[in-house]
Biopython code that builds the backbone (N, CA, C, O; Angstrom):
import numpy as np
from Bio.PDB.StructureBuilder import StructureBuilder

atoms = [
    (1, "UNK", "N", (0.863, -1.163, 0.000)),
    (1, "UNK", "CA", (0.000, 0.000, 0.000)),
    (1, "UNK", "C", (0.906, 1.221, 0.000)),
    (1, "UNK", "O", (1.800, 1.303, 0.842)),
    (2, "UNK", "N", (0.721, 2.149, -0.884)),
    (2, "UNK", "CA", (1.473, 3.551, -0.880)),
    (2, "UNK", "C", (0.522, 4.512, -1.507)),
    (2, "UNK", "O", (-0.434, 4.255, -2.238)),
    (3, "UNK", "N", (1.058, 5.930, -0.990)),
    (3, "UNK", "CA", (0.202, 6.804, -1.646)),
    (3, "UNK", "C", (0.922, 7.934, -2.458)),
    (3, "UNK", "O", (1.802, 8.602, -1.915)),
    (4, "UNK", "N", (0.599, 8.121, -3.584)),
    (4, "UNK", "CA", (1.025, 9.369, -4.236)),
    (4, "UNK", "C", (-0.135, 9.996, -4.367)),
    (4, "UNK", "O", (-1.302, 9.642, -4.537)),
    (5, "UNK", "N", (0.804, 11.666, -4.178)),
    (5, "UNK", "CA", (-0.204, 12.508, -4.328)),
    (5, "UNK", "C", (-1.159, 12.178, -3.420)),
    (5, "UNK", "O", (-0.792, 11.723, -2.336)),
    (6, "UNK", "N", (-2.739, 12.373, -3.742)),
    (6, "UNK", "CA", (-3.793, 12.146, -3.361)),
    (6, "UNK", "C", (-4.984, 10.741, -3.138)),
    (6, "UNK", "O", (-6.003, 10.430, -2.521)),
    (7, "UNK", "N", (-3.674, 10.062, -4.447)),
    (7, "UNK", "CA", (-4.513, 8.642, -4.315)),
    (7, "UNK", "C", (-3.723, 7.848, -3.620)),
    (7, "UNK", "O", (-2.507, 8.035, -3.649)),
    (8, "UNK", "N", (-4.402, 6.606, -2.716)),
    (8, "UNK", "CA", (-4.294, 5.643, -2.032)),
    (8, "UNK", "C", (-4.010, 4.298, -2.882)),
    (8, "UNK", "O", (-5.091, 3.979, -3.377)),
    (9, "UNK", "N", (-2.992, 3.363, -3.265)),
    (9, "UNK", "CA", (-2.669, 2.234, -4.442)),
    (9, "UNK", "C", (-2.949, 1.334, -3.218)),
    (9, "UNK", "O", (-2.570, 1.588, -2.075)),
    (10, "UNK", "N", (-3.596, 0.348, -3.563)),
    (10, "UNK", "CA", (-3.513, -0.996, -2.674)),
    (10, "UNK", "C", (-2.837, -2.144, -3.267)),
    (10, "UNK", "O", (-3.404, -3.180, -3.613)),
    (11, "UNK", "N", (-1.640, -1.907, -3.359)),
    (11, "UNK", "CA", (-1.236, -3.685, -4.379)),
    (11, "UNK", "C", (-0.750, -4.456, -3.492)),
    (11, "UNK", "O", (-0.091, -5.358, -4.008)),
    (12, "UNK", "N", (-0.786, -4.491, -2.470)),
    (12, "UNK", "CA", (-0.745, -5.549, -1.252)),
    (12, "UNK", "C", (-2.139, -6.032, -0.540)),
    (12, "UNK", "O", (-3.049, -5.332, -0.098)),
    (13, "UNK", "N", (-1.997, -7.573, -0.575)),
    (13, "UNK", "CA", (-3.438, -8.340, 0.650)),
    (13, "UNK", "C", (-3.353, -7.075, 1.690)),
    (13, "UNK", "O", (-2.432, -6.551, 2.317)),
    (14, "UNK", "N", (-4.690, -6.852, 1.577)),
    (14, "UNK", "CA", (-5.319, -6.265, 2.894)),
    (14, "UNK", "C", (-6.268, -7.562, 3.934)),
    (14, "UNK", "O", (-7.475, -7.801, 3.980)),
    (15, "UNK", "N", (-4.961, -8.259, 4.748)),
    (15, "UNK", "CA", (-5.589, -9.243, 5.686)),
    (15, "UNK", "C", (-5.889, -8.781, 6.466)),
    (15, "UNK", "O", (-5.689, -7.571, 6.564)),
    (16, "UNK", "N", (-6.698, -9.670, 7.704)),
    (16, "UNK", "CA", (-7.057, -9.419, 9.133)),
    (16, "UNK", "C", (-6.062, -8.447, 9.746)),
    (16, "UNK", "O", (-6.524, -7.379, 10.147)),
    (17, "UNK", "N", (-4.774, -8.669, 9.873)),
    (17, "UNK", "CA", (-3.825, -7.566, 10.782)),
    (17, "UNK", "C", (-3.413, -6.704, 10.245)),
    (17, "UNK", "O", (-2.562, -5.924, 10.674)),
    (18, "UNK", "N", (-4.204, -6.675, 8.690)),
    (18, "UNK", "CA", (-3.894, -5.144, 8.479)),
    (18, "UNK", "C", (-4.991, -4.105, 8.359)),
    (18, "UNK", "O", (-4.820, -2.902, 8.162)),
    (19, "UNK", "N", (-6.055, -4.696, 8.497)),
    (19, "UNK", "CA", (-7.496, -4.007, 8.456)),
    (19, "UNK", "C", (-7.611, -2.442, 8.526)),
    (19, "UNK", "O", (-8.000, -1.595, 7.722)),
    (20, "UNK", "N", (-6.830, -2.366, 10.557)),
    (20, "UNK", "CA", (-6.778, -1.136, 10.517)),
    (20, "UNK", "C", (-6.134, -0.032, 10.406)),
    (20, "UNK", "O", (-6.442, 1.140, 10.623)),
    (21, "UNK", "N", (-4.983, -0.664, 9.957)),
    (21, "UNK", "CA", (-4.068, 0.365, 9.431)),
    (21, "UNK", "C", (-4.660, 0.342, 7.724)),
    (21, "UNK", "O", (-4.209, 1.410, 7.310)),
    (22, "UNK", "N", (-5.219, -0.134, 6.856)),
    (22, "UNK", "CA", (-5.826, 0.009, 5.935)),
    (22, "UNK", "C", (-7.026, 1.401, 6.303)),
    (22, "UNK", "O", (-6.960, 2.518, 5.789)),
    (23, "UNK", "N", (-7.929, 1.002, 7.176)),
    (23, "UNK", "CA", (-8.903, 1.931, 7.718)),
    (23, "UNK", "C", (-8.316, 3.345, 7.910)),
    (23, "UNK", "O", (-8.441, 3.980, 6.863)),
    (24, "UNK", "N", (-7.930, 3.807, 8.543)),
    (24, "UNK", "CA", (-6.744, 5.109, 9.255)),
    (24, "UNK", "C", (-6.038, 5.684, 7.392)),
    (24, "UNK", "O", (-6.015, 6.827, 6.937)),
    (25, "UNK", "N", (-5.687, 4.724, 6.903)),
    (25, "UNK", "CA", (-5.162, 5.263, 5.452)),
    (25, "UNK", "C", (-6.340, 6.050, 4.558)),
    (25, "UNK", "O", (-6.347, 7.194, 4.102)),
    (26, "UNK", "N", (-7.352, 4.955, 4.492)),
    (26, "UNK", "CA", (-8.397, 5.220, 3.544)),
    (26, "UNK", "C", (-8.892, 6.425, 3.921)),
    (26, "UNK", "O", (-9.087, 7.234, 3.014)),
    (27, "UNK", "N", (-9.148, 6.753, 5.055)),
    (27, "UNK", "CA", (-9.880, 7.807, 5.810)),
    (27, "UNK", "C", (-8.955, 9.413, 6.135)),
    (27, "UNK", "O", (-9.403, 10.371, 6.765)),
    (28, "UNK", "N", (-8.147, 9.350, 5.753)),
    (28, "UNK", "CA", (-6.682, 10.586, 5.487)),
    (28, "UNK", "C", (-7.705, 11.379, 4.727)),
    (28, "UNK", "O", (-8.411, 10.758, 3.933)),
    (29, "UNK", "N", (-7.882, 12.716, 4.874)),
    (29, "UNK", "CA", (-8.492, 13.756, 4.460)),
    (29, "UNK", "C", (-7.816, 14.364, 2.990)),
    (29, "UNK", "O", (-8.667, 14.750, 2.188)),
    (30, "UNK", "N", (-6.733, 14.460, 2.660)),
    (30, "UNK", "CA", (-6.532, 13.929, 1.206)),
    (30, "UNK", "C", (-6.249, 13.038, 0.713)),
    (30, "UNK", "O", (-5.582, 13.266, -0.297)),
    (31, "UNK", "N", (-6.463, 11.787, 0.959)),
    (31, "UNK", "CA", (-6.812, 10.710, 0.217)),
    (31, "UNK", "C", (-8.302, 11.101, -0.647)),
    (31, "UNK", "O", (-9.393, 11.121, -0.076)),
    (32, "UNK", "N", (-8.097, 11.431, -2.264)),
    (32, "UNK", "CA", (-9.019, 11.308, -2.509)),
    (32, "UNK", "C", (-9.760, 10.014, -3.389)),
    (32, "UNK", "O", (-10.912, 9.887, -3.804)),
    (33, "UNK", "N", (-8.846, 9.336, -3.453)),
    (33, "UNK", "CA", (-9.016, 8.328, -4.462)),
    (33, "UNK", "C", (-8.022, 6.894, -3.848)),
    (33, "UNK", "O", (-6.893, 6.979, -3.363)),
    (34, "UNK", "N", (-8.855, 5.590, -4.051)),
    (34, "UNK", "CA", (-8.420, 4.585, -3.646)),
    (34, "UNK", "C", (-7.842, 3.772, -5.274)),
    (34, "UNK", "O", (-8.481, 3.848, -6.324)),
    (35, "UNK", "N", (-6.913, 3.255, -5.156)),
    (35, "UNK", "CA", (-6.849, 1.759, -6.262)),
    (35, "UNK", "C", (-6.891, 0.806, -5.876)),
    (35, "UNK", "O", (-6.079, 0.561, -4.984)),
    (36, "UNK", "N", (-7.600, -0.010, -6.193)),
    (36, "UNK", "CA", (-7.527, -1.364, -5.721)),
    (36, "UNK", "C", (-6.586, -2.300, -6.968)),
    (36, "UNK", "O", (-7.075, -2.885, -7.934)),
    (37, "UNK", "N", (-5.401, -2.233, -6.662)),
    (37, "UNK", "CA", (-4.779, -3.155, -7.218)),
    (37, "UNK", "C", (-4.586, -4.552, -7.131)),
    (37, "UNK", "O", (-4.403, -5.208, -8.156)),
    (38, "UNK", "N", (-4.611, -5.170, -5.806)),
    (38, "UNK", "CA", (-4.766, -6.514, -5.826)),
    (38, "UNK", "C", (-6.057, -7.147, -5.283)),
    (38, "UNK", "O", (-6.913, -6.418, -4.783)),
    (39, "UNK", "N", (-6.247, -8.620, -5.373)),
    (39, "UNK", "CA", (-7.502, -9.516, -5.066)),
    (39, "UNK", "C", (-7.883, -9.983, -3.892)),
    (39, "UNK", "O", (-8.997, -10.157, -3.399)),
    (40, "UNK", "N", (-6.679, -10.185, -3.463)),
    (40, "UNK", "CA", (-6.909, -10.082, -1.510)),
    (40, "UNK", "C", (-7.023, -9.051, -0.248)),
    (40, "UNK", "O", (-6.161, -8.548, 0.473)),
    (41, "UNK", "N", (-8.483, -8.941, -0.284)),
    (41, "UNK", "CA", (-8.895, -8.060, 0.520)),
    (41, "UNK", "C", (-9.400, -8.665, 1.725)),
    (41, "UNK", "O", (-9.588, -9.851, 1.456)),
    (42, "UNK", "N", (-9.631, -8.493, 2.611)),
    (42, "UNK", "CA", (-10.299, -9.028, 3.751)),
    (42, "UNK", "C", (-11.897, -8.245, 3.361)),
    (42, "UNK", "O", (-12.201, -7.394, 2.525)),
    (43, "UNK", "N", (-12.622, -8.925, 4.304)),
    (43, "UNK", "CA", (-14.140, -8.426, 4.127)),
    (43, "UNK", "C", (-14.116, -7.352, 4.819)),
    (43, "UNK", "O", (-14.604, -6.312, 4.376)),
    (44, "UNK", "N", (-13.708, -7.407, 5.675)),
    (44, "UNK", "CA", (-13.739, -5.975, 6.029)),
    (44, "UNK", "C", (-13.020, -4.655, 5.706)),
    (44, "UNK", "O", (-13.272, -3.486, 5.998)),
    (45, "UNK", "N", (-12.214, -5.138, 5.129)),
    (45, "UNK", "CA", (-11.610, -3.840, 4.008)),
    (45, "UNK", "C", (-12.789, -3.882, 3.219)),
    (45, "UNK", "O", (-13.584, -3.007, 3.560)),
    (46, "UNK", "N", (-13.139, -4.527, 2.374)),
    (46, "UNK", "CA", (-14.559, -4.347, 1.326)),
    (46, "UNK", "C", (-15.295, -3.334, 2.284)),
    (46, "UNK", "O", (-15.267, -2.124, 2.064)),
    (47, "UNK", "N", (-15.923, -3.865, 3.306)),
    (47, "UNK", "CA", (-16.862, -3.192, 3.890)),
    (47, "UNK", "C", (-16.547, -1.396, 4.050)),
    (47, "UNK", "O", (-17.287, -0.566, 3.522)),
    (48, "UNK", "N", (-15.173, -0.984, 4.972)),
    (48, "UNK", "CA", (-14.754, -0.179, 4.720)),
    (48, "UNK", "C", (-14.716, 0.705, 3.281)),
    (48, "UNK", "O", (-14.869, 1.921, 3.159)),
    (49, "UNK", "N", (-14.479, -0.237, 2.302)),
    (49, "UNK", "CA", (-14.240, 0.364, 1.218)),
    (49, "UNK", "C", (-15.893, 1.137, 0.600)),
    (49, "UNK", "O", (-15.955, 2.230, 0.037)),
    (50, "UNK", "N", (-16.940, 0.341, 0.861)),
    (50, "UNK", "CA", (-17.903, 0.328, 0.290)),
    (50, "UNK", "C", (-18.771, 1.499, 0.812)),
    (50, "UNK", "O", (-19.618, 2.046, 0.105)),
    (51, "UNK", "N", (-18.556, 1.790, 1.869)),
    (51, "UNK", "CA", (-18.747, 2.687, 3.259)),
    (51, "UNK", "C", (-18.244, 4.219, 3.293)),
    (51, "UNK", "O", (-18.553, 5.232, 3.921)),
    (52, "UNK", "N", (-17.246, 3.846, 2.227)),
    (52, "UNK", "CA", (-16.437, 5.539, 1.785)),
    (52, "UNK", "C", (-17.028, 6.611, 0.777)),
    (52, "UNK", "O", (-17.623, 6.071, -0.156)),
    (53, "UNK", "N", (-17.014, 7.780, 0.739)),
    (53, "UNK", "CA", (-17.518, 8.843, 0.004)),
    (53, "UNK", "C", (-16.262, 9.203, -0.887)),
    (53, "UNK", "O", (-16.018, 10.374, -1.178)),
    (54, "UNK", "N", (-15.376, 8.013, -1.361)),
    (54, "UNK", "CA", (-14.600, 8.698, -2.172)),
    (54, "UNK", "C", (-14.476, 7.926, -3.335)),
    (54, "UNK", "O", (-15.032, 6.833, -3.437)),
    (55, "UNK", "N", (-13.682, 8.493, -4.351)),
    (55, "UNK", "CA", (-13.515, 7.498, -6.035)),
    (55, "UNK", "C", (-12.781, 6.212, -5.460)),
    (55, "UNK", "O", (-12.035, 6.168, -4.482)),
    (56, "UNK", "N", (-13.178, 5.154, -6.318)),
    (56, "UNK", "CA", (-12.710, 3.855, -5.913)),
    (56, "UNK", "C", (-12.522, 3.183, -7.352)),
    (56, "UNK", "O", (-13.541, 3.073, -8.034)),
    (57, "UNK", "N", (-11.668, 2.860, -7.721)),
    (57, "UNK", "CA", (-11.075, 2.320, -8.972)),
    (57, "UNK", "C", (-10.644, 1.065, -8.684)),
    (57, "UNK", "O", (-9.805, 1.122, -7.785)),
    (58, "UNK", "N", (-10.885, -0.221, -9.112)),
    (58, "UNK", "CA", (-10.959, -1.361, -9.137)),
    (58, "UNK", "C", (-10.249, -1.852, -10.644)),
    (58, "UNK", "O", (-10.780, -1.804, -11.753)),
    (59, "UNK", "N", (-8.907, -2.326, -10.298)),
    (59, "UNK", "CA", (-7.956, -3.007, -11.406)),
    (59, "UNK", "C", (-8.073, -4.145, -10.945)),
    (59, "UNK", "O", (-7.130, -4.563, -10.274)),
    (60, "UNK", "N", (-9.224, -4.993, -11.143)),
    (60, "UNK", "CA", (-9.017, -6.394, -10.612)),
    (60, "UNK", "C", (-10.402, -6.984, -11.430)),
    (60, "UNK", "O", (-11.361, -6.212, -11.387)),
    (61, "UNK", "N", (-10.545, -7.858, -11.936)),
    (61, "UNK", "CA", (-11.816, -8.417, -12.649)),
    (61, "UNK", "C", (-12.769, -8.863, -11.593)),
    (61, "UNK", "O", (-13.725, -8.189, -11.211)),
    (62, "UNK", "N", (-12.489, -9.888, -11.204)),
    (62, "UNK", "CA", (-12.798, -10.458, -9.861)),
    (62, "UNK", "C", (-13.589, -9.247, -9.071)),
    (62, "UNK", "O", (-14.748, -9.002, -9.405)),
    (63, "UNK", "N", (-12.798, -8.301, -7.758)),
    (63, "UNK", "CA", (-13.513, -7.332, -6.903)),
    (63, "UNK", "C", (-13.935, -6.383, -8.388)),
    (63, "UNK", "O", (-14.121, -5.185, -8.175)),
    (64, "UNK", "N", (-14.041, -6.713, -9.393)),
    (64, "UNK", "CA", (-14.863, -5.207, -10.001)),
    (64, "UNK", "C", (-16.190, -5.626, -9.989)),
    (64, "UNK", "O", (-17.041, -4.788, -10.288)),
    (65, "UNK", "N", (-16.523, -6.720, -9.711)),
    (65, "UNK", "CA", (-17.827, -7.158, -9.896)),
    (65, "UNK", "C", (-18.628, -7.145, -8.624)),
    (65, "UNK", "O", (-19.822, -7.255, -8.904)),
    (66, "UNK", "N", (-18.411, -7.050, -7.296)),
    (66, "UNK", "CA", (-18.514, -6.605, -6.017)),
    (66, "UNK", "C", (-19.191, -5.201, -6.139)),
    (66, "UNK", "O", (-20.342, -4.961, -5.774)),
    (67, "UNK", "N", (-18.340, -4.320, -6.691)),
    (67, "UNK", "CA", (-18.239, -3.064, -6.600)),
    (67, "UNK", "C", (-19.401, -2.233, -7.869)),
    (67, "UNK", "O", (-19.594, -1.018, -7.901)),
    (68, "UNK", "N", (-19.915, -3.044, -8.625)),
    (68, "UNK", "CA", (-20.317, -3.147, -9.767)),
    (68, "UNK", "C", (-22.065, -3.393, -8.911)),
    (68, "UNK", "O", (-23.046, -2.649, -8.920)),
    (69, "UNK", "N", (-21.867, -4.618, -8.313)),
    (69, "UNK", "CA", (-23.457, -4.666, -7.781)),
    (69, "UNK", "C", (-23.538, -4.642, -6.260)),
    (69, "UNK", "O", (-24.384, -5.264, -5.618)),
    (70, "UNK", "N", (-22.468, -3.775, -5.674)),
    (70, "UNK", "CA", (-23.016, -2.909, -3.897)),
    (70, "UNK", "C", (-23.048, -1.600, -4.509)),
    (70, "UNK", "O", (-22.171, -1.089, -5.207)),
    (71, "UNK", "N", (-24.218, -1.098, -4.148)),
    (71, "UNK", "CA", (-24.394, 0.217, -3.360)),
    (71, "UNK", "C", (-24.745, 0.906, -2.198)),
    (71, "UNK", "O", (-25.892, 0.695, -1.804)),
    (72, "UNK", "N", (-24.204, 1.508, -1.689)),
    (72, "UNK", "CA", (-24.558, 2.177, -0.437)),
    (72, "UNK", "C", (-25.171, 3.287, -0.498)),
    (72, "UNK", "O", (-24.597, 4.204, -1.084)),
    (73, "UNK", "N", (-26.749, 3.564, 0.193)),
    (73, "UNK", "CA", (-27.413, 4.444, 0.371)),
    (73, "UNK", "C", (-27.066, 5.200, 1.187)),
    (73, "UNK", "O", (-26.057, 4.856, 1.802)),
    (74, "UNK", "N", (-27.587, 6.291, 1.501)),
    (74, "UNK", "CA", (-27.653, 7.218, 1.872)),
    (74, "UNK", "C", (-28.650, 7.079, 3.406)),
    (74, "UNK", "O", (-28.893, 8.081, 4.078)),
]
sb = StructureBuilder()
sb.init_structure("model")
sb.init_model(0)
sb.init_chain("A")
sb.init_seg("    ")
for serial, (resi, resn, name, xyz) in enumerate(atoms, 1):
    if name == "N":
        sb.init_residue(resn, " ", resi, " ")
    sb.init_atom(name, np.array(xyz, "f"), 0.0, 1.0, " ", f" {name:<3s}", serial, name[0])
structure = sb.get_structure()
């Protein structure tokens, strides 16, 4: 996980012991944009992820289809 600039790259598993240091990243006040570069996410990163008010870009076939049919209301 690294960030340039404003966006957040995820190309590392986001497992169980990294949840919340994933959380604390995503949530950085310029972070405006996430990548999801790799396929191992924990569910609760998803959840987190799904939960956010920011751009979320999905380079993965697999989680694009997640992201494709959750939405979160309001």
């Amino acid at each position: 996980m690294r960030i340039e600039e404003n966006v957040l790259i995820v190309d590392e598993p986001i497992l169980e012991d990294k949840v919340d240091e994933f959380e604390v990243s995503v949530n950085q006040p310029q972070i405006e944009k996430i990548v999801i570069e790799n396929d191992d996410l924990h569910a609760s990163a998803m959840q987190i992820l799904w939960c956010l008010d920011k751009k979320i870009e999905v380079n993965s076939d697999f989680l694009e289809k997640f992201f494709e049919n959750v939405k979160v209301m309001d």
